[in-house]
Structures are given as C-alpha cells and as structure tokens.
N, C-alpha and C positions, 0 to 999 in steps of 0.2 A: 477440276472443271470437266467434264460431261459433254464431250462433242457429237453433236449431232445434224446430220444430214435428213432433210424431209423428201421423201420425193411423191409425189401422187398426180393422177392426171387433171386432178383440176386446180384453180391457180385459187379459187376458194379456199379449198380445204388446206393446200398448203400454208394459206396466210394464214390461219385462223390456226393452225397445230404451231406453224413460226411463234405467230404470239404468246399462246400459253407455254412454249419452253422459256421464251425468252424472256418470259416475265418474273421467271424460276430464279433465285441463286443455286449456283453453283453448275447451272447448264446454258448453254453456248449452240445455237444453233450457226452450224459454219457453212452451210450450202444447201441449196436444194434445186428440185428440177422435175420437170412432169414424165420423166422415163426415159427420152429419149438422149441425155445423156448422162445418166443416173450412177455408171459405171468410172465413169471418167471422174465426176466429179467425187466419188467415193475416193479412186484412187489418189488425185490430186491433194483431197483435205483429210485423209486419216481418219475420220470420224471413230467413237467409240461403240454407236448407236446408229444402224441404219432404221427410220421410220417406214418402212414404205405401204405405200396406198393402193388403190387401184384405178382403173380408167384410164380413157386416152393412150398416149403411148406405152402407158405402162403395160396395160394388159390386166392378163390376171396377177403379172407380180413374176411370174418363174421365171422368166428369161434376165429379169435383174438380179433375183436372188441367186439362180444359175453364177452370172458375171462377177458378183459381188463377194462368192464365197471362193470363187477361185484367185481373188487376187492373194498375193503372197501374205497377209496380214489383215483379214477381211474382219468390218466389224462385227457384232452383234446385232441382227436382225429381225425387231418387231414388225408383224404383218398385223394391218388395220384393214380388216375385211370385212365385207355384206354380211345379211345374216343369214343367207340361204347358201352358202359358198362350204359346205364340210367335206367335199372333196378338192377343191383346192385349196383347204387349210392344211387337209394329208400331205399334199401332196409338197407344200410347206414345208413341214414335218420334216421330210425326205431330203428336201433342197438342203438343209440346216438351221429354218428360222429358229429365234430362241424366245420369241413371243409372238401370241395369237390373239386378236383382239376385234371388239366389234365396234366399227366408224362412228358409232356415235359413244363411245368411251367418255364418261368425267371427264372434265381436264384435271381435275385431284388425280384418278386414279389411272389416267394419261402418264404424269408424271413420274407417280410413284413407280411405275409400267418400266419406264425411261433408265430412273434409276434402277431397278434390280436387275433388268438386261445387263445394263454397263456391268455390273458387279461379280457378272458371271453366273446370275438365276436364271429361272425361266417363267414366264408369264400366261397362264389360259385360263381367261377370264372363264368362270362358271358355267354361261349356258354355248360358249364355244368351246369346253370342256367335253360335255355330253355329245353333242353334235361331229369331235373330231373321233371321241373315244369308238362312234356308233360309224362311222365310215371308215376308220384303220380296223376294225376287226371286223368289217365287213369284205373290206379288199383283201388282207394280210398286209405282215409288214414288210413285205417283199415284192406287192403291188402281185402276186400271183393267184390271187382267187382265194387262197387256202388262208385261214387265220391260224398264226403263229402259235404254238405249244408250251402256252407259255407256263400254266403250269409246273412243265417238267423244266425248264428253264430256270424256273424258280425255286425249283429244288435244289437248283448247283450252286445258289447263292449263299453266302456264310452270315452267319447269326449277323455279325458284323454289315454285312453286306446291305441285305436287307434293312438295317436300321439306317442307313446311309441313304438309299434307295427311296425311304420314306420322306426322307428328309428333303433330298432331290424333288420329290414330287409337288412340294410346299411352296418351291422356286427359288430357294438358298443357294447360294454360291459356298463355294469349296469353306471360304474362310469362317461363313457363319456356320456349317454343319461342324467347321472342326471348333468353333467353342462351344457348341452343344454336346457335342458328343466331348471333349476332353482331349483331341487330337490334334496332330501339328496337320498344317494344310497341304503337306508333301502326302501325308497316309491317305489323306481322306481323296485326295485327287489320284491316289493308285486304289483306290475301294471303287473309287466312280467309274476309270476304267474298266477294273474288273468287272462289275457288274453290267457294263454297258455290252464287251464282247459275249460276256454269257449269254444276256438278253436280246443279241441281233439289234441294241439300239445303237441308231447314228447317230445318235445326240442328246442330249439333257430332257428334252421335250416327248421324246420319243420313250425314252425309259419313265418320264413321269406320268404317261401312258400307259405305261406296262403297268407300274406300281397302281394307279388308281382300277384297274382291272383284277389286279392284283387282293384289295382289298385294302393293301398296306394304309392308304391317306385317306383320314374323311374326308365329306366336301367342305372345304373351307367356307365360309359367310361373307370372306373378301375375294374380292374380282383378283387382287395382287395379295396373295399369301405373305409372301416373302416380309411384308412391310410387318409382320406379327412376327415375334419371338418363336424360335421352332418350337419350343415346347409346348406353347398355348394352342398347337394346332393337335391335340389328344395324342400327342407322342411324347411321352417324359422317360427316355431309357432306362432302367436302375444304375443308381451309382456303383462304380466297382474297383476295388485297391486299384492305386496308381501300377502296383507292378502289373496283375492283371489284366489292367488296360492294356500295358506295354506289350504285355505275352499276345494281347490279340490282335495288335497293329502289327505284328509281325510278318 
C-alpha cells in the first residue's frame, strides 16, 4: 500500500487529487493540509509519497519541501506546478523533489506519477522537461550564473555508468534498472551514486537532467516513462557473458 499525503493551498484541488488516489487500489491517502501544517502532518503519518501543490499557505512549495526533506526519513516528493513556474521547478530540483508535474495532470497519468515516486523513479512530465532543462543550464547547477561542464563530467563516467544514467533518465528505480541491465540492486544503487557525485547531481532528477542534455534519453511519448519497459524507451544494451557482466559490476 502507497501512503500518501496531499498538501496544496486550495481545499479544491486537494479534494479532487484525495479522490483520484483513493479511488486507486493499492494507494491510501493518509493526510493532507493546505501548507501551513504540511510538515507535522508528514512527520506524524510517514507517508511514502509527498504530493504537493501550490498557493495559499503553501507558497511556491520550497519552504515544505525544505521541512520535508530534512526530517530524519523524508518521503518522496512530487511537485504539481503552473505552467509558467521553470524556475521554481529548478529550484525544486535543488530542494530534492523526485517529481515534476503540471496541475492539470491525467488522473491516469496522476497515478501512475504516484506510483513510480514511491518506487524510487523519478517523474518530468514532457513539456515540464524542456522548460526545467532551459532554466537549469541557464542558471548552473549550482545556482551560480555559470552552466555546468557537463561535457567533461561525462567523460569520467564508465561505459557502465552511463548506461545506468540513461536508464535513470527514463524514471526507473534501482530494482527496475537492475533487471534490465542483469544486475543485483546493491551494483546498480553504487553506479547511481557514482555517477550522481561525478555529475554534481543531488538527486535522481537532477542527473536525469544531465543525461537528457546529455543526449543519452530520447524524449519519451509518455508524461511517466517509467510505466514503459526500459528497453522500449531506444535503449536495448548488448547482452554480455554472465562473467563479463560480473567483471564490470566490479
């Protein structure tokens, strides 16, 4: 089961996101709140899944996502944002969200959103894809004027690395990348780090930034990739001897 806390400033929109989880099997919405105690109730009910919105108390969103990633066991957190808003999506980005998404979303592809957060993906709907991609390497990824070298960044990454990286970009969690690729989920979660400190990224979101800059990921046709088989997204790795494999999870 799939816990999920809603929060957003108007009492609308939360009813109407409540409804479509709770009409879901296998997801459980366990609280919500219009911002102004969004932190508490996180802490209180554990959720697996923060949704959050904007308006009203909430603001733009940073100062929950702030509160929310500092608790000792913070959940995964999708942002449901305007369509003119790509410097507060960066800035997003930054805080740790693990999904990006625009307030008038499916409630299909709402869902599907929901679940590949919980699972450890990440989620940027297509035309908030473009919009974040053109504001992070407009600022840097360091928020200092200068866009990142990524490039030569890219160069420190290992054959391996990179195919990982691609994967990431898709919005797969550790456990899907490691049966695509042939890997146990302990490799493929020391490939993500690697690649993330080489990259300067803080997050899953932020390297599947890099990667689409990169060249690595087409643009997928779906808002949630993840829900698609990694391979159907034009990345089929060549198979290679089990030892092989082994020698290069090493």
């Amino acid at each position: 089961m799939i816990r999920v806390v809603v929060v957003d400033g108007e009492a609308l929109v939360r009813t109407a996101l409540r409804q479509i989880l709770q009409s879901t099997d296998g997801i459980r919405v366990v609280g919500e709140d219009d911002g102004r105690g969004a932190v508490d109730i996180v802490a209180e009910t554990a959720p697996d899944v923060l949704l959050l919105g904007a308006g009203g108390p909430v603001g733009d969103g940073t100062a929950v996502l702030r509160g929310v990633r500092a608790l000792p066991a913070p959940p995964a957190v999708a942002l449901l944002t305007p369509a003119d808003t790509g410097e507060r999506m960066v800035h997003a980005l930054r805080e740790g969200a693990a999904g990006l998404l625009f307030r008038d979303i499916a409630p299909a592809t709402l869902v599907d959103a929901v679940r590949v957060v919980a699972a450890g993906g990440t989620v940027l709907a297509p035309a908030v894809r473009g919009a974040v991609i053109d504001e992070y390497l407009g600022v840097g990824a360091a928020g200092t004027g200068a866009a990142p070298d990524m490039p030569a960044a890219a160069g420190r990454l290992t054959c391996r690395e990179r195919e990982v990286l691609a994967l990431v970009a898709t919005g797969l969690s550790n456990a899907e990348i490691a049966a695509c690729l042939d890997l146990g989920t302990g490799t493929v979660k020391d490939h993500v780090s690697a690649l993330r400190r080489k990259l300067g990224a803080r997050n899953r979101v932020t390297a599947a930034v890099a990667a689409h800059r990169l060249g690595l990921v087409p643009a997928p046709q779906d808002a949630v990739s993840a829900r698609t088989p990694a391979c159907a997204h034009g990345f089929s790795p060549a198979p290679r001897p089990r030892a092989a494999r082994e020698a290069g999870s090493r």
